[in-house]
N, C-alpha and C positions, 0 to 999 in steps of 0.2 A: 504494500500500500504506500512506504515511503517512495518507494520507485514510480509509480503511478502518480501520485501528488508532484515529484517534482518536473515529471516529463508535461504534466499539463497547468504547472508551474500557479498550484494553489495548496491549500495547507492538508496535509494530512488526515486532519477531523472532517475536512470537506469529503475527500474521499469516500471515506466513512457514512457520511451522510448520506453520497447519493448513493450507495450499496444498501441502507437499511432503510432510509424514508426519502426514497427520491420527489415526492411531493414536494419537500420544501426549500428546494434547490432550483434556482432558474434555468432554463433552458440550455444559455449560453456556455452556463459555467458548468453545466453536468454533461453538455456536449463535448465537452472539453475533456473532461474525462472518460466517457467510454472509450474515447479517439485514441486517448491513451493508452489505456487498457487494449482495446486492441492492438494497436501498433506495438505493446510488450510483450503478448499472448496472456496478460494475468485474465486469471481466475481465483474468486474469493475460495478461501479456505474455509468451507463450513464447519468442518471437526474445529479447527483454532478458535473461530466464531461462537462455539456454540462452550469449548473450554471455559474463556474470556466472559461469555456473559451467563451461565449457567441456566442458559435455556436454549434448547433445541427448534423450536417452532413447528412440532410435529405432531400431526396426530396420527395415531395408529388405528386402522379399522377393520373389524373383525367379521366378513362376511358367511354364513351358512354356507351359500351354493351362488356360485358365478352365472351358472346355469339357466335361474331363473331370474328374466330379466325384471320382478318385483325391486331383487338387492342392487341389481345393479344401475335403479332410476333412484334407488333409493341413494346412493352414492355419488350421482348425480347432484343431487341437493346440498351433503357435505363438503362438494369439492368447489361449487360456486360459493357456499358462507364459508370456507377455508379459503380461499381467494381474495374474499372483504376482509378475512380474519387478518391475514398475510403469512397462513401456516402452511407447511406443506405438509400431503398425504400419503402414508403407505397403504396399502391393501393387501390381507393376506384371507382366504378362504380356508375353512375349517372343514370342510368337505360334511357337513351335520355329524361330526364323529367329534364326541369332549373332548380326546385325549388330544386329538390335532388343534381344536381350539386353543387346550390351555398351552400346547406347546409356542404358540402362535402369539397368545397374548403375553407368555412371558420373554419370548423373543422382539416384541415392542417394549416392553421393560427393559432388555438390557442393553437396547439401541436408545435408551432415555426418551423414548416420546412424553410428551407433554401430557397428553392422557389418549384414553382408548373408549372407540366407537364400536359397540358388540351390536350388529343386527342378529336378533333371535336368537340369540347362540343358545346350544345345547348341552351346555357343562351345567351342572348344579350349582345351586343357589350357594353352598357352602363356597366352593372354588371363586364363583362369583366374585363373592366378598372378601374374598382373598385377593384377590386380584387389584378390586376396588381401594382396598387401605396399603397399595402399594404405590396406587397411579389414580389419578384420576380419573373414572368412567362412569358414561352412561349405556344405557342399553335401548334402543330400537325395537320394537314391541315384545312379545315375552309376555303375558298378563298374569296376572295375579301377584300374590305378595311383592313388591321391592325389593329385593336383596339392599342390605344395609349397605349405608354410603355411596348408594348412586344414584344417577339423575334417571331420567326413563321419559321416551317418546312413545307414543301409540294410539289405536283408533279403539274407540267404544266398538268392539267383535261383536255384543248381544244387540249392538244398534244394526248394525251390519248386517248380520242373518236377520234379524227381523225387519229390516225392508225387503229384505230379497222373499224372503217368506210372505210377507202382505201383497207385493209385487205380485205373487204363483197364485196365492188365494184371491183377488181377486179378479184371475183371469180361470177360474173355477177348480183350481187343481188343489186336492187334496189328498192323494197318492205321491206325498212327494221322498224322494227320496234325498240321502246325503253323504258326500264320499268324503270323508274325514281321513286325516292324514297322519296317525300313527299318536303316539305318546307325549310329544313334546308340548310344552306350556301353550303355546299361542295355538296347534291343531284342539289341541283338548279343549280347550277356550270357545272357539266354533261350534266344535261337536255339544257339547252341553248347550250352547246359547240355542242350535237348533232343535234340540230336545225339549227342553223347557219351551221356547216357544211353541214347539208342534200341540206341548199339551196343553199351555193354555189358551191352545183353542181349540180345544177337545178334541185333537186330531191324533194323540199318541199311539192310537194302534195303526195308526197309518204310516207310521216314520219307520222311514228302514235306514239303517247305518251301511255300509260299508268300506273297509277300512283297505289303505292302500297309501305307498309310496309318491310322495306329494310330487310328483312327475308324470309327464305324460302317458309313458308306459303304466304307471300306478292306476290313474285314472281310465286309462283302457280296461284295466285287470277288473275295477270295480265298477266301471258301466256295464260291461257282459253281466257280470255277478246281480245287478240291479235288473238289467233288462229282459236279464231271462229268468228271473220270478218269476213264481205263479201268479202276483199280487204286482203286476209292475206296475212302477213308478210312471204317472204320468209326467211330471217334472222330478229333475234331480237338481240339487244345490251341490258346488263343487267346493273344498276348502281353497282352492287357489286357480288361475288360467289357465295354466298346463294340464292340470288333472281335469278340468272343464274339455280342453281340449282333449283329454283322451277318451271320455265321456263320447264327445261327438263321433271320434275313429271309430267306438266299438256301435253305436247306434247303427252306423253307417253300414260296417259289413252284418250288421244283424237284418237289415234291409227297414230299419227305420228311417224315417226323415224327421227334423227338427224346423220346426218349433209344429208341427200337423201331427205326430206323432209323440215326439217329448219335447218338454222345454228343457234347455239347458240353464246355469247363472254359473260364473266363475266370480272369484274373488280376487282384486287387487286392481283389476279396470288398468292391465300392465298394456306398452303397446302392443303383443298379441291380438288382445281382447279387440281390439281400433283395427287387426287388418282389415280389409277385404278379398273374399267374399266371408269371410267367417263374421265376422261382427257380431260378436258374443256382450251380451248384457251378462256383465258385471258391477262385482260390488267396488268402486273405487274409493281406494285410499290414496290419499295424498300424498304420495310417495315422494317428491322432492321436497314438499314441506316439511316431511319429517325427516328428511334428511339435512336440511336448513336447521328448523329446529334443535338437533339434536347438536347439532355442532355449536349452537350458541350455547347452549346447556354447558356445553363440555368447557366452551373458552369462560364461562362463568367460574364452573367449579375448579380450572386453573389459577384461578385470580380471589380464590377465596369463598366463592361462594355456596352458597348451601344446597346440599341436593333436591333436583323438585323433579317432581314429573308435569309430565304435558298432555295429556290426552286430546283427539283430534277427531274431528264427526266424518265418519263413510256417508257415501251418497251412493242410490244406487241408476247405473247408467243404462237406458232399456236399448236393447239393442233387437237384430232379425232371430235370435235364435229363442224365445219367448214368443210364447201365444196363445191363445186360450183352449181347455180343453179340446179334444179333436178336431182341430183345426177352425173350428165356426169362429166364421168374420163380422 
């Protein structure tokens, strides 16, 4: 940086400046210096940097599955408020397996990130909190209890199935079925919110569950499973778009058609759900808003602040694959 300062023949701290907040550096004079800097080949030292002021400016994010592109709009969100933030982002995927989580989260610890963004993760509340009274973190839906010490973004799930569910009832369907997606906090969270719903509205001998691999293949496995009941489902609710979309695959070779034969709804309103010709009515969450959000979370509880959560209202988006009982228009 001395070398740089003198070649564009201003002070040292100037340097400095327009490397960390070039906002309040003039044009003139900070032109002056990248000229510099290139014509030397420098390049800032971020390990020295981050020595020097015992902050890293990083957050570490902890995604489930790459796969579906719910986490990866949802990451979308934290990298534009990490950009106002002026931090930068790592990403690492836990592949929905704890043990690669926690290895993952404590591999952001020993790179010193600033703190850690967990979408959905699958490690237990204990580990959680472990983690939590090392580093800074929030978590990205996950419902129920808080694990102690962190912040938490997420959408009301019981609001969410139940528009998708008033949605199905009053387009006459009562046969409905629901392909829920295994153990984890936020599938479980669905699965009951549609149960409970179904019965309070006197419909529980009609709700059939099926359970399956929150993937498209998953939701293939559990549409056949629905579809060739004795008691088929005239609509099915999916726990996420992929598995919606496997829903429609297996309809398809069973020689149903959608929405004259079943209605389909997916959850997360991801761009999936928006191609065409599919245009699947789903349940959307505000997936870059909570990814916004959570990152302001996170830069709060950096700077001292207390953990909070956020909860966020679903809407639901009616699209071509909904219609009412037996196709009557």
């Amino acid at each position: 940086m001395s070398d740089v300062a003198r070649e564009a023949n201003v002070s040292r701290s100037l340097v400095s400046l327009v490397l960390q907040q070039p906002e309040k550096v003039g044009d003139k004079r900070k032109r002056a210096v990248h000229e510099a800097m290139r014509r030397l080949g420098y390049r800032p030292n971020a390990a020295a940097r981050q020595l020097a002021s015992q902050r890293t400016d990083m957050f570490g994010v902890l995604v489930s599955d790459l796969h579906n592109p719910f986490y990866t709009e949802v990451i979308d969100g934290i990298l534009e408020a990490a950009e106002d933030l002026r931090h930068q982002v790592l990403i690492a995927s836990g592949e929905r397996e704890p043990s690669k989580e926690k290895a993952a989260a404590e591999a952001f610890v020993e790179l010193r990130a600033e703190g850690l963004i967990l979408i959905t993760p699958t490690m237990s509340t204990e580990e959680i909190e472990a983690i939590a009274a090392d580093v800074p973190t929030v978590i990205v839906g996950r419902p129920g209890p808080r694990p102690v010490g962190t912040g938490r973004v997420l959408t009301d799930d019981a609001q969410g199935v139940r528009v998708a569910l008033d949605h199905l009832l009053a387009l006459g369907h009562e046969d409905i079925g629901f392909v829920a997606a295994g153990a984890n906090p936020g599938a479980r969270a669905r699965e009951d919110a549609f149960l409970r719903a179904m019965t309070a509205v006197g419909l529980a001998d009609r709700a059939q569950v099926a359970n399956a691999a929150p993937n498209q293949d998953g939701g293939y496995a559990a549409g056949r499973e629905l579809l060739s009941s004795p008691q088929r489902p005239t609509a099915i609710l999916a726990s996420n778009d992929l598995a919606a979309l496997g829903v429609l695959g297996a309809a398809a070779d069973l020689g149903l058609s959608w929405p004259a034969d079943v209605s389909v709804v997916g959850y997360d309103n991801t761009i999936l759900a928006q191609l065409q010709p599919i245009a699947l009515t789903s349940v959307n969450q505000p997936r870059r808003l909570m990814g916004r959000t959570a990152a302001t979370l996170l830069r709060d509880l950096t700077r001292g602040g207390a953990p909070s959560s956020v909860t966020l209202d679903p809407e639901l988006v009616i699209r071509s694959t909904t219609g009412p009982v037996g196709g009557a228009r």
